[in-house]
Backbone as XML, in Angstrom:
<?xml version="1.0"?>
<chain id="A" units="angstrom">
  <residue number="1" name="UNK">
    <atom name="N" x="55.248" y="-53.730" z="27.854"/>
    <atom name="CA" x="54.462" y="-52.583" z="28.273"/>
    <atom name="C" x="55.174" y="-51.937" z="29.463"/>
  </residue>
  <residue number="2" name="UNK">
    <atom name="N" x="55.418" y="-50.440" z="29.591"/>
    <atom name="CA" x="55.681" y="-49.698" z="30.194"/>
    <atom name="C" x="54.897" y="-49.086" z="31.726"/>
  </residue>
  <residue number="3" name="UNK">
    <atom name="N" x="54.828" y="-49.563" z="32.567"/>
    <atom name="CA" x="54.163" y="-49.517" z="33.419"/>
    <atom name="C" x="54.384" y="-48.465" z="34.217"/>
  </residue>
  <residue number="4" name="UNK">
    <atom name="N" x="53.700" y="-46.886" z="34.585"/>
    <atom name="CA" x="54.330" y="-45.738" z="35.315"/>
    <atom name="C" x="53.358" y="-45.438" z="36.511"/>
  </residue>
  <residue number="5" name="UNK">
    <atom name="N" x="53.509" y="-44.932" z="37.408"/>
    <atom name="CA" x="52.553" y="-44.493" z="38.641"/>
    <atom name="C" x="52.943" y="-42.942" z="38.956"/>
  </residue>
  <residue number="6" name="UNK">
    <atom name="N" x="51.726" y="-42.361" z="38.470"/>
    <atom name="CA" x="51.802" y="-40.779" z="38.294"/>
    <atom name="C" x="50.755" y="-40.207" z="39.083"/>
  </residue>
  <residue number="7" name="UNK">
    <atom name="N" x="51.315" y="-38.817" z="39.796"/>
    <atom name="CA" x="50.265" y="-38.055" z="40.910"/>
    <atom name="C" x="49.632" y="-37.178" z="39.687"/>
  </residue>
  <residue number="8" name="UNK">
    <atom name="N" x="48.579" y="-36.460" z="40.633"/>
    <atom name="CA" x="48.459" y="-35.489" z="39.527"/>
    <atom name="C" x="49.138" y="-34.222" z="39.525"/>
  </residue>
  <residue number="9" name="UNK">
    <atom name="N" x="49.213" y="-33.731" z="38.158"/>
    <atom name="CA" x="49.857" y="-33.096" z="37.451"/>
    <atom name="C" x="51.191" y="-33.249" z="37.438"/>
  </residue>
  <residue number="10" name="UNK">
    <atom name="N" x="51.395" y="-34.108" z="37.454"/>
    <atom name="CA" x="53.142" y="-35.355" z="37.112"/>
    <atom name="C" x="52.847" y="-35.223" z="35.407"/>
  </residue>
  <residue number="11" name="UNK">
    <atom name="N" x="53.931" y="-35.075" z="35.075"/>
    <atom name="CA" x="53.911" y="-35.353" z="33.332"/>
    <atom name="C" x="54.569" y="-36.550" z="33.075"/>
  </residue>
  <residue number="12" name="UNK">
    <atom name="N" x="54.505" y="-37.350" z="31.865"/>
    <atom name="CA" x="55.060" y="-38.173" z="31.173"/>
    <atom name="C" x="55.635" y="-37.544" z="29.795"/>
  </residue>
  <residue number="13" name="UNK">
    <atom name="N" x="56.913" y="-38.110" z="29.284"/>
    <atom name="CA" x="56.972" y="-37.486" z="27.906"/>
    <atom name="C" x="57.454" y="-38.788" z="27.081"/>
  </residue>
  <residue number="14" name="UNK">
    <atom name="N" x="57.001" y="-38.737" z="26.087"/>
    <atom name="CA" x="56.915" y="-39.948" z="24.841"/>
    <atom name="C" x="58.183" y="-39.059" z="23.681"/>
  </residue>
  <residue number="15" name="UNK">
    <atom name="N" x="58.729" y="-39.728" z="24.025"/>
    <atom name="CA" x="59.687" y="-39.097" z="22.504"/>
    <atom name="C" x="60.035" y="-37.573" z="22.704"/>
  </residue>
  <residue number="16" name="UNK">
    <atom name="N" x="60.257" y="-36.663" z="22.042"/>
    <atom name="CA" x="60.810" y="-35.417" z="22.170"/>
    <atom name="C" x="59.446" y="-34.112" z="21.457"/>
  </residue>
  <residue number="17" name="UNK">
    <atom name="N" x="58.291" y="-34.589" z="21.150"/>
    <atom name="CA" x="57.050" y="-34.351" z="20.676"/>
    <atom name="C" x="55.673" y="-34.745" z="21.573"/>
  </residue>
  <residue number="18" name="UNK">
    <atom name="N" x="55.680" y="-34.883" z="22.163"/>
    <atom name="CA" x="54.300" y="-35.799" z="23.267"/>
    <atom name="C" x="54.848" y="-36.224" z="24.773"/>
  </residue>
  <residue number="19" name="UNK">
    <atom name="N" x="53.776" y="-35.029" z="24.964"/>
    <atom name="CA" x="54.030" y="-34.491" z="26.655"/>
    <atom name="C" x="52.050" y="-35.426" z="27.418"/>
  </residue>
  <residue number="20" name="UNK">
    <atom name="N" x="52.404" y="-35.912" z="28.317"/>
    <atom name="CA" x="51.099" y="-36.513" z="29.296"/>
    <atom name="C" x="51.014" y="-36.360" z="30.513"/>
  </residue>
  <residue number="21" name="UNK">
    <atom name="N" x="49.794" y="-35.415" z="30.673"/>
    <atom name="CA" x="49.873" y="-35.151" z="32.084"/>
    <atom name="C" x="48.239" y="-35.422" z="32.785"/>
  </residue>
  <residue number="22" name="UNK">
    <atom name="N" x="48.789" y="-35.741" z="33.916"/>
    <atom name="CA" x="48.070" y="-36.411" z="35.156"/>
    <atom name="C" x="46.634" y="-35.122" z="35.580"/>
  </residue>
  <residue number="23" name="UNK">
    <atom name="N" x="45.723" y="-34.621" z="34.941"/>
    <atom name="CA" x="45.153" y="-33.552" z="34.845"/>
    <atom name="C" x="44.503" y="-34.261" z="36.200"/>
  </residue>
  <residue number="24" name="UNK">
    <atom name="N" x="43.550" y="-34.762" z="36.927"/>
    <atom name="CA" x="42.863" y="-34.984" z="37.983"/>
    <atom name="C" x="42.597" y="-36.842" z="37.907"/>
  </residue>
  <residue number="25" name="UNK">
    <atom name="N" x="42.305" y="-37.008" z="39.264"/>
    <atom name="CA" x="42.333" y="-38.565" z="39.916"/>
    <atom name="C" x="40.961" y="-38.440" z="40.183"/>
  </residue>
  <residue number="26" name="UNK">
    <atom name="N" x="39.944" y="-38.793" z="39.729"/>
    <atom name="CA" x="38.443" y="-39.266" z="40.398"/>
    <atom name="C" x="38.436" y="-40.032" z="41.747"/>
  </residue>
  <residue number="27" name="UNK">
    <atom name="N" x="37.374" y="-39.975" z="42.376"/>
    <atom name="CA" x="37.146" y="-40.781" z="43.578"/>
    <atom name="C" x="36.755" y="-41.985" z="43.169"/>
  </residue>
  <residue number="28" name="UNK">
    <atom name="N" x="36.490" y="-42.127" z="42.083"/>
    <atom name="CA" x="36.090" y="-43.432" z="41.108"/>
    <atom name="C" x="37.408" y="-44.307" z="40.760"/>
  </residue>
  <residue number="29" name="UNK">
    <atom name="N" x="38.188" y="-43.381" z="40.618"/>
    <atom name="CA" x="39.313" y="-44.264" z="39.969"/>
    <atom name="C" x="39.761" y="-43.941" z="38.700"/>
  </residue>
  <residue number="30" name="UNK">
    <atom name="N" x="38.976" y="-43.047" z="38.253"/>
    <atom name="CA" x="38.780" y="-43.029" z="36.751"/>
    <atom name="C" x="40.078" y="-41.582" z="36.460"/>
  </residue>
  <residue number="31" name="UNK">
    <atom name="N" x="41.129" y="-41.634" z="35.222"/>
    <atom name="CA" x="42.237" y="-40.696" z="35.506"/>
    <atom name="C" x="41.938" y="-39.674" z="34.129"/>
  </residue>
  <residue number="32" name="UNK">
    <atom name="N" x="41.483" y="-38.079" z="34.541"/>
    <atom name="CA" x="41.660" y="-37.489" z="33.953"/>
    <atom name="C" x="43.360" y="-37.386" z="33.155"/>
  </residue>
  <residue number="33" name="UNK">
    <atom name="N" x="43.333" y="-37.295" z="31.736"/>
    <atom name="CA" x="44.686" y="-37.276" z="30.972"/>
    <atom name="C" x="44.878" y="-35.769" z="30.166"/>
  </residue>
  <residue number="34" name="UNK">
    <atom name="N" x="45.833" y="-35.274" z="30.497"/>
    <atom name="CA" x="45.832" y="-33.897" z="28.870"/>
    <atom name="C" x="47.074" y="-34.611" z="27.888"/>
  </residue>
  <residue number="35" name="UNK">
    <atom name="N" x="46.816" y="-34.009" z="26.972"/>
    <atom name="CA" x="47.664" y="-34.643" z="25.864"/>
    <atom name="C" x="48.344" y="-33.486" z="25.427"/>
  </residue>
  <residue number="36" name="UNK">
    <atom name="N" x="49.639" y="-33.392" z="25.050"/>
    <atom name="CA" x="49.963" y="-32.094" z="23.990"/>
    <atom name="C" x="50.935" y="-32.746" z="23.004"/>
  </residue>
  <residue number="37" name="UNK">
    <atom name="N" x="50.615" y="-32.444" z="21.929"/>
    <atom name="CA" x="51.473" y="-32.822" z="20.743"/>
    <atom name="C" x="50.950" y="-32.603" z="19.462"/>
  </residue>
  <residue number="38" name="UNK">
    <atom name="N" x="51.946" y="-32.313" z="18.482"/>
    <atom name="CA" x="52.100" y="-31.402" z="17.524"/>
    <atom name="C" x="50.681" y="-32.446" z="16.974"/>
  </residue>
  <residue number="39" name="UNK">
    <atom name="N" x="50.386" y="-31.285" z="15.621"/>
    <atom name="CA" x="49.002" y="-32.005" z="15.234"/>
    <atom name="C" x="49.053" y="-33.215" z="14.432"/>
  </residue>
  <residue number="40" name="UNK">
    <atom name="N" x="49.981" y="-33.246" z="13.701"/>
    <atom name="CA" x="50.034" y="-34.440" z="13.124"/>
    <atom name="C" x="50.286" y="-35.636" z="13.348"/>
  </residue>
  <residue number="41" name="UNK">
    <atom name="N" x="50.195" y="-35.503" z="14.868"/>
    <atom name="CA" x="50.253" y="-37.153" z="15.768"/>
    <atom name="C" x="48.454" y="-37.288" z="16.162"/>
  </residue>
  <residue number="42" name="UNK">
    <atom name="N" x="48.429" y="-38.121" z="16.050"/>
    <atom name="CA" x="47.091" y="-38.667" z="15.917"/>
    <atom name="C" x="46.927" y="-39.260" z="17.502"/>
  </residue>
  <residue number="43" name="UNK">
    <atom name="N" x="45.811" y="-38.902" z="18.396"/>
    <atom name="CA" x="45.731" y="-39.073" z="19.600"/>
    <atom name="C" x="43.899" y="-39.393" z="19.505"/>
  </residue>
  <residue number="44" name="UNK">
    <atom name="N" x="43.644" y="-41.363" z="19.965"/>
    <atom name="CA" x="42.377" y="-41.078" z="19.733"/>
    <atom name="C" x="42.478" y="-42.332" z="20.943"/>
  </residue>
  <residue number="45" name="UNK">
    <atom name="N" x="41.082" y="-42.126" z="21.712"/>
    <atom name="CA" x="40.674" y="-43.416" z="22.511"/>
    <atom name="C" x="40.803" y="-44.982" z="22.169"/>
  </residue>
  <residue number="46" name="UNK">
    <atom name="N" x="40.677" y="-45.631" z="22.389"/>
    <atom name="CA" x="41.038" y="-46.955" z="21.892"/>
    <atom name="C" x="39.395" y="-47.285" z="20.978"/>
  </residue>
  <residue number="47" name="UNK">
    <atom name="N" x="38.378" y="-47.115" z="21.450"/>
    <atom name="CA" x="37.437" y="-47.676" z="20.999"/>
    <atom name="C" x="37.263" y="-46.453" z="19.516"/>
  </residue>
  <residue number="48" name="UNK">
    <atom name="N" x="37.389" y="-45.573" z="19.584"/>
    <atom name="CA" x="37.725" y="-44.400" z="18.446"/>
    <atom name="C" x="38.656" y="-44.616" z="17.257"/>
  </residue>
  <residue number="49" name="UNK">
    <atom name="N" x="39.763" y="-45.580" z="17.788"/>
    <atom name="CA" x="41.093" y="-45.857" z="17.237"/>
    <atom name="C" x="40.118" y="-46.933" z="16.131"/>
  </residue>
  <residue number="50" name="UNK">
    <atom name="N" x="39.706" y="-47.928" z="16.900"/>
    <atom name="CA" x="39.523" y="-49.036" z="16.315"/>
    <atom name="C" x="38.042" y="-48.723" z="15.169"/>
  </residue>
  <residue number="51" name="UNK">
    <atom name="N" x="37.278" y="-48.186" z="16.090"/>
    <atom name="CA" x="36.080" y="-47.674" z="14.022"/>
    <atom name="C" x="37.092" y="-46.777" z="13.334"/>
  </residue>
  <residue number="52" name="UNK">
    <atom name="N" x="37.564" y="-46.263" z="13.506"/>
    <atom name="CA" x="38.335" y="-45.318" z="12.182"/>
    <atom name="C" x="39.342" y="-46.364" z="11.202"/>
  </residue>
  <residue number="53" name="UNK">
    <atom name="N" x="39.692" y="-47.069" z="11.757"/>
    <atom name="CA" x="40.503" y="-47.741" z="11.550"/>
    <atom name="C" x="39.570" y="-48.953" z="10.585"/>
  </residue>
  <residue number="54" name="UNK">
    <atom name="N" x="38.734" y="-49.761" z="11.247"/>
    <atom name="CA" x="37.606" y="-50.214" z="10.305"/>
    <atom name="C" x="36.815" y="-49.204" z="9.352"/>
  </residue>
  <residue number="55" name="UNK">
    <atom name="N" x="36.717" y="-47.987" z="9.842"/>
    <atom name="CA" x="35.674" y="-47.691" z="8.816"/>
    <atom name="C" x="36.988" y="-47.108" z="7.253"/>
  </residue>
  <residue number="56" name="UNK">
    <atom name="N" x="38.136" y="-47.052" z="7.840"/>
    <atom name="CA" x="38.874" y="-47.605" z="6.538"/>
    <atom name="C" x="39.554" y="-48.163" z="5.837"/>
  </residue>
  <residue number="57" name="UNK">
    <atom name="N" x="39.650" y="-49.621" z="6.422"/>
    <atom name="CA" x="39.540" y="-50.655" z="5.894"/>
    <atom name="C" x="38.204" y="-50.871" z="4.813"/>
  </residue>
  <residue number="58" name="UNK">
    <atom name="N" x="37.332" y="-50.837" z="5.330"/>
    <atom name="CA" x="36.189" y="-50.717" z="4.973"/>
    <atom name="C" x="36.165" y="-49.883" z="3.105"/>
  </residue>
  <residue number="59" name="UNK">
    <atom name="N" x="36.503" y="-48.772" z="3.365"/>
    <atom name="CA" x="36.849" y="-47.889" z="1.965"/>
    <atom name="C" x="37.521" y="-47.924" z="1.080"/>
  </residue>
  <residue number="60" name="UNK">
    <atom name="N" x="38.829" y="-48.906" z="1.884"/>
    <atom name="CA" x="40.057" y="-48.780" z="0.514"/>
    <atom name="C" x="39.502" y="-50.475" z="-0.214"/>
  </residue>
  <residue number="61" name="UNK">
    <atom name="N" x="38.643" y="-51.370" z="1.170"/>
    <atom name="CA" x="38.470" y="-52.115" z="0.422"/>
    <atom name="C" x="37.214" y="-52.134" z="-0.807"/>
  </residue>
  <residue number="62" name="UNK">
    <atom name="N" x="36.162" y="-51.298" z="-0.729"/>
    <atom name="CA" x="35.184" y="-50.587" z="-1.309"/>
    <atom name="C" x="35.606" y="-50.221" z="-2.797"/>
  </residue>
  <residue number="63" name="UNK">
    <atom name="N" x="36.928" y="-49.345" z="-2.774"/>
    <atom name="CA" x="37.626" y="-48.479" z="-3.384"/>
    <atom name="C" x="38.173" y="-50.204" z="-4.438"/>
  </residue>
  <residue number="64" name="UNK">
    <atom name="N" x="38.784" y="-50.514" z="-3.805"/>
    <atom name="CA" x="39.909" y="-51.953" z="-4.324"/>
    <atom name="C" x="38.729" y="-52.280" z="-5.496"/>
  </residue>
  <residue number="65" name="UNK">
    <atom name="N" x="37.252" y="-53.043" z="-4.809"/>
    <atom name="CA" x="36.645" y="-53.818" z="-5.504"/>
    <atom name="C" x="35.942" y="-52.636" z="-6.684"/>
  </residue>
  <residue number="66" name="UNK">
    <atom name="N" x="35.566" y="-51.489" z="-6.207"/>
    <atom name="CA" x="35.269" y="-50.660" z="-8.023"/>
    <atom name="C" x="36.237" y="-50.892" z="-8.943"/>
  </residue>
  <residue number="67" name="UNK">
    <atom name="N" x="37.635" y="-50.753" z="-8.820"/>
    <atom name="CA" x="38.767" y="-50.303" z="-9.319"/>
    <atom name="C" x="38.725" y="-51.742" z="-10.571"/>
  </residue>
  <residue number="68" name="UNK">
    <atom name="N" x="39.063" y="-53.003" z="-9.286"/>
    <atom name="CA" x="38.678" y="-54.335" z="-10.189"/>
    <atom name="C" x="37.535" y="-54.398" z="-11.077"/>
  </residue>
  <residue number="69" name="UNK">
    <atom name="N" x="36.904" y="-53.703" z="-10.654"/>
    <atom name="CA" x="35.059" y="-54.012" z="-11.266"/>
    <atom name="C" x="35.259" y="-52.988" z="-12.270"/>
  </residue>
  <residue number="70" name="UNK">
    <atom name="N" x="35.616" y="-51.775" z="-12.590"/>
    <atom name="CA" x="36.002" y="-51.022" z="-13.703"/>
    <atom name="C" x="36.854" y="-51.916" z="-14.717"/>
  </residue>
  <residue number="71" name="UNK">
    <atom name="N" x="38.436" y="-52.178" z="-14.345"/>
    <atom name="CA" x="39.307" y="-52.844" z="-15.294"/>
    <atom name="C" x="38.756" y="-54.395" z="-16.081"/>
  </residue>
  <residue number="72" name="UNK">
    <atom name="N" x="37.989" y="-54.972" z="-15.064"/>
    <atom name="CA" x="37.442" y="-55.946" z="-15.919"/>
    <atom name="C" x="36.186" y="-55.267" z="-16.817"/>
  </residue>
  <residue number="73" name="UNK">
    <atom name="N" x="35.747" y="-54.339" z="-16.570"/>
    <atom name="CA" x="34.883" y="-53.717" z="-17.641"/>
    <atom name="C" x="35.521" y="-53.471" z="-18.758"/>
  </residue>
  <residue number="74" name="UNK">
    <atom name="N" x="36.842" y="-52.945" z="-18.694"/>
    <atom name="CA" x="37.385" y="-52.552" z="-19.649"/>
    <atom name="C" x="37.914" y="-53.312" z="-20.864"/>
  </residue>
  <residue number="75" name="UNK">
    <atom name="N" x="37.678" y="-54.841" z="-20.518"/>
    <atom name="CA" x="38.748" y="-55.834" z="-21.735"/>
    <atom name="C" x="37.444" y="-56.428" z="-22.569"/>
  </residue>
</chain>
């Protein structure tokens, strides 16, 4: 893991596509982030990351067991 210490409005850049910048520092602690990058990079919170991610697992495995449950219909 990459460990960086950024003021605000300091940027980070990931690859030659994904720019991160330091938008505001709370008195909390808590770090406003902006993101920019093309749309087809997928930018989601961690707890966001992880239901999408289950909820499709969830479908293809849904999907898997009709598919089986059809072909054995079929013989």
């Amino acid at each position: 893991m990459l460990i960086l210490r950024r003021k605000k409005d300091q940027k980070i850049r990931v690859g030659l596509d994904v720019t991160i910048t330091v938008v505001d520092v709370k008195k909390d602690g808590s770090v406003v982030l902006g993101f920019e990058a093309p749309q087809y990079i997928g930018i989601y919170r961690e707890e966001i990351y992880e239901k999408v991610r289950t909820d499709r697992r969830q479908v293809l495995e849904a999907e898997k067991a009709k598919s089986e449950n059809n072909s054995c219909s079929d013989k």
